[in-house]
matplotlib code that plots the C-alpha trace (Angstrom):
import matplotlib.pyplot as plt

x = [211.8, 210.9, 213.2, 213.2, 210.5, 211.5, 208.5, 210.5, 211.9, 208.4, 207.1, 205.7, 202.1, 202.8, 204.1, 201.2, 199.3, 201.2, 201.1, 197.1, 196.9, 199.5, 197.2, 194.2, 196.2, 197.3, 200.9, 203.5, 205.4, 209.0, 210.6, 213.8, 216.3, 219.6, 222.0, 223.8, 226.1, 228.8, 226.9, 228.5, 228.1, 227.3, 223.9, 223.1, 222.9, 221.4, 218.8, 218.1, 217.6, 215.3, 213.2, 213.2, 211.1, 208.0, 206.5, 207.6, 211.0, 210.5, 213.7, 213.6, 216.9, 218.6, 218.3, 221.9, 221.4, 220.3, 223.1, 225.5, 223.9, 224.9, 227.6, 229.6, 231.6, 232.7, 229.6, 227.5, 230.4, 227.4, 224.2, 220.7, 219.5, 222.2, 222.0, 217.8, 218.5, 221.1, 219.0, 216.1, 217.5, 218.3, 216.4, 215.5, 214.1, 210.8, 210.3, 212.8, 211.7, 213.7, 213.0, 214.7, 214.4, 217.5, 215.5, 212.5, 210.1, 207.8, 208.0, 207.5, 204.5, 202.5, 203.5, 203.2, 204.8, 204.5, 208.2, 210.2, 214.1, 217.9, 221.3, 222.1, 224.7, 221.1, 219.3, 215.5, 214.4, 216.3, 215.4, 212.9, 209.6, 209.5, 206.7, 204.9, 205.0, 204.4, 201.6, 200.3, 200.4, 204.0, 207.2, 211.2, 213.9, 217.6, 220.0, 223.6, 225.8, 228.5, 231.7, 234.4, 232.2, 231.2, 231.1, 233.7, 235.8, 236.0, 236.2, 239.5, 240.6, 240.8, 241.7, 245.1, 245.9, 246.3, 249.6, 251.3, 253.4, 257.1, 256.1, 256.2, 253.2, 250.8, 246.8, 245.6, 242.4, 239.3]
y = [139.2, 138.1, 136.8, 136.5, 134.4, 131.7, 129.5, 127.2, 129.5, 130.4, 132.7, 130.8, 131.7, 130.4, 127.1, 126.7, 127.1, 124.4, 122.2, 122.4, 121.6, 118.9, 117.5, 117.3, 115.4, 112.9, 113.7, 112.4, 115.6, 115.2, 118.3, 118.8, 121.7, 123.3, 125.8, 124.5, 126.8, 125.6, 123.2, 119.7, 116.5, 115.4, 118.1, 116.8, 113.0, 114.0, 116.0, 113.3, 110.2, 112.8, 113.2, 109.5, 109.1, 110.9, 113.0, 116.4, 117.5, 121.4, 122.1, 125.0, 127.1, 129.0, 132.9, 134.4, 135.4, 132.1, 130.4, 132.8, 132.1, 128.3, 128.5, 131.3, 134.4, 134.0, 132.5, 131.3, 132.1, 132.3, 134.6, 133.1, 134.6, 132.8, 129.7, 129.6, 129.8, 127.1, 124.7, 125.3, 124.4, 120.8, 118.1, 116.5, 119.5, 120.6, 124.5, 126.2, 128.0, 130.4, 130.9, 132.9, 131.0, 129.5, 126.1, 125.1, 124.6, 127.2, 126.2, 122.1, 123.3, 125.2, 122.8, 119.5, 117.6, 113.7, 113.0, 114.8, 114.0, 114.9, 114.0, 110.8, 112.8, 113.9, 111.3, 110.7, 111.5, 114.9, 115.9, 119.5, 118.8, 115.2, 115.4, 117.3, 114.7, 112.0, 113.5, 114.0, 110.4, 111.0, 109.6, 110.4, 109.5, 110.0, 109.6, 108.8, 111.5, 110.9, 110.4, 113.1, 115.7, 119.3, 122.7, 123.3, 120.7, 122.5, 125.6, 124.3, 122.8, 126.3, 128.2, 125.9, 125.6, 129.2, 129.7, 132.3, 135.5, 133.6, 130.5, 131.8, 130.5, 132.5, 131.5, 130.4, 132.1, 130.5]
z = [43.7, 40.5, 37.7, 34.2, 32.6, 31.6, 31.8, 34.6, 36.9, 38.6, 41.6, 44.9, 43.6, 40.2, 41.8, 43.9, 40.8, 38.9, 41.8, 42.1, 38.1, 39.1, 41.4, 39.8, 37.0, 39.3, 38.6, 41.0, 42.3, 43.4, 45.4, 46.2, 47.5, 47.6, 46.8, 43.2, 43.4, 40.4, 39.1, 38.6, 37.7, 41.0, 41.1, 37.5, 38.2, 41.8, 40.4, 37.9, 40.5, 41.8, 38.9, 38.5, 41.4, 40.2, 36.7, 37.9, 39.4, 41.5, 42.8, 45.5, 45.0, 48.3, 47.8, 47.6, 51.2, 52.0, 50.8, 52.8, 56.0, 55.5, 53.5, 54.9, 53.4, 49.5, 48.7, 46.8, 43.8, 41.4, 41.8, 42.2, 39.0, 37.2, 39.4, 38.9, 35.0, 35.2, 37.1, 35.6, 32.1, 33.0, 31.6, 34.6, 36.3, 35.4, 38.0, 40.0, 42.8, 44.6, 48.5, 51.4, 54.3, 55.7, 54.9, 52.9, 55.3, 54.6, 50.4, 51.5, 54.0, 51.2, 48.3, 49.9, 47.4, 47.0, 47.1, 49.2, 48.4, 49.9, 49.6, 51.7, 53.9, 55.4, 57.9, 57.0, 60.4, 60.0, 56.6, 57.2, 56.0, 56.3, 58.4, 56.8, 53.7, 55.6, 57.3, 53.6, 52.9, 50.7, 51.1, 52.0, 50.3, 50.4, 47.1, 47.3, 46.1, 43.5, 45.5, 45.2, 43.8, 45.6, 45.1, 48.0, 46.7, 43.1, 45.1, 46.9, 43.7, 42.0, 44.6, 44.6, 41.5, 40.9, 40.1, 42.2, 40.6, 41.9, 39.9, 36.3, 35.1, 33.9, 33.7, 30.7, 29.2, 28.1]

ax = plt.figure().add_subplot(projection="3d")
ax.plot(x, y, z, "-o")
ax.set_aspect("equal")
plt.show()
């Protein structure tokens, strides 16, 4: 599937193209991954510690049938093509990369980047293509998430405040 081009959002061929060019430059190349599905402040500040270990941010993106093997039914709430463009117009991230797979391995194994990053709520030792980084001679790290903010929790929060018909109120528009 190809989206939209937008110059960021790129194919795995185009990607492995950058990331050659990358390479020869000596650029530092930070990967990270994840569903971003309604984007938040936590994902912005997450995906900028992420940039801030390296010169180039590629953030692979869950396919819409990805994310509802993980996430369940309902979701994601917002479409990959919407999510890619979303993502991909952050400062911090540089290419957005969309993949199928349930996880990245297949995306970390061909694109070996030099910093491979997750969310803290994820163990080192258990983060999927650690080893193949570290075999590589590149690092791990983990970044604290911003307390109190996630997608399921803004989820939950909508989802309650709805005002039911008995109540009288009626939802305002935007």
């Amino acid at each position: 599937m190809r989206l939209p081009d937008m110059g960021r959002i790129v194919t795995l061929d185009e990607l492995l193209d950058i990331r050659r060019r990358l390479r020869e430059k000596g650029r530092r190349v930070v990967f990270t991954n994840g569903c971003f599905d309604i984007l938040h402040r936590g994902h912005v500040e997450y995906l900028q510690k992420a940039k801030d270990l390296g010169d180039v941010l590629i953030v692979g993106l869950n396919s819409d049938a990805s994310v509802q093997k993980l996430k369940g039914p309902g979701r994601p709430v917002v479409d990959e093509t919407d999510r890619a463009h979303v993502v991909a117009a952050l400062e911090a991230v540089d290419y957005v990369c969309l993949f199928e797979e349930d996880t990245p391995r297949q995306l970390i194994e061909r694109l070996v980047p030099d910093v491979l990053v997750k969310g803290a709520d994820w163990a080192i030792s258990d983060v999927v293509g650690k080893d193949v980084v570290e075999a590589a001679g590149g690092t791990v790290r983990t970044i604290e998430f911003l307390p109190n903010r996630s997608t399921t929790r803004l989820i939950e929060k909508i989802r309650t405040s709805v005002p039911t018909p008995s109540s009288g109120n009626t939802p305002q528009r935007d």
